[in-house]
C-alpha positions in Angstrom: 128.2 175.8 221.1 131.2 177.9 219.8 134.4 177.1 221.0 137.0 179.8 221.7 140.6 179.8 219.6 142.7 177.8 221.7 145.3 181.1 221.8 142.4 182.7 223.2 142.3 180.4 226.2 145.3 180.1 226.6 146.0 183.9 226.7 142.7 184.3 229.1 144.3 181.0 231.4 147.7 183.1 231.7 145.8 186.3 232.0 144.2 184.9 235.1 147.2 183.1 236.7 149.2 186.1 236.6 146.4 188.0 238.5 145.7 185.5 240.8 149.2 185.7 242.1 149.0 189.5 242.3 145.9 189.4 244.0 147.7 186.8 246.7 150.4 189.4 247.0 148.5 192.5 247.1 145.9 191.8 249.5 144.0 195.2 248.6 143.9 195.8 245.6 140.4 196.2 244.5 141.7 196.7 240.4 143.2 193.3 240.6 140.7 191.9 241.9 138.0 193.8 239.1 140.3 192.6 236.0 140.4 189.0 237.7 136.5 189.5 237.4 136.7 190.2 234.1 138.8 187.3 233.0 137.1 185.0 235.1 133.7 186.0 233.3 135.5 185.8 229.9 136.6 182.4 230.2 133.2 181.3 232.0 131.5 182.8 228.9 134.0 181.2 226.0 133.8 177.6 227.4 130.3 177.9 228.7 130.8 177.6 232.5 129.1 179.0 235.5 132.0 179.6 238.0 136.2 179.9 237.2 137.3 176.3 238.3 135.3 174.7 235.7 135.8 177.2 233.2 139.6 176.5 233.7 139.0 173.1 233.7 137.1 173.4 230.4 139.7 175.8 228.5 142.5 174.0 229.7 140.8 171.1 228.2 140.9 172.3 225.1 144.5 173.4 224.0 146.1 171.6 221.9 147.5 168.5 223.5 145.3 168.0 226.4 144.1 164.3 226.7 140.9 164.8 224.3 139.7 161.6 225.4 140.0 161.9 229.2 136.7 164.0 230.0 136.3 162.6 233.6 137.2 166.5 235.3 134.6 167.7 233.3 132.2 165.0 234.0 132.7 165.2 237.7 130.2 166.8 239.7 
């Protein structure tokens, strides 16, 4: 599988946070929520995931300095 450039994930991770939180505070707004989408798909896509919590999981996993040899999030389940 190819693996995304960890800047990548890291810029889709804090792409995502950041709309999260506007999506909390802005309860309707339906472009939010469309980009969050997006992101969401693009980070499901670059690590190979089916939903957002493992493909966060997954990314987050692989920027530099994450424990490389603690996979038991990504085993679980």
């Amino acid at each position: 599988m190819l693996m995304a450039h960890p800047a990548v994930l890291r810029n889709l991770i804090d792409q995502y946070e950041t709309l999260a939180a506007l999506d909390a505070s802005r309860a309707d707004s339906a472009q939010v929520r469309q980009c969050m989408n997006d992101v969401a798909y693009t980070l499901c896509v670059s690590t190979g995931t089916r939903d957002i919590d493992a493909a966060l999981i997954a990314a987050r996993h692989q920027l530099p300095g994450a424990r490389t040899l603690d996979d038991s999030a990504l085993n679980a389940g």
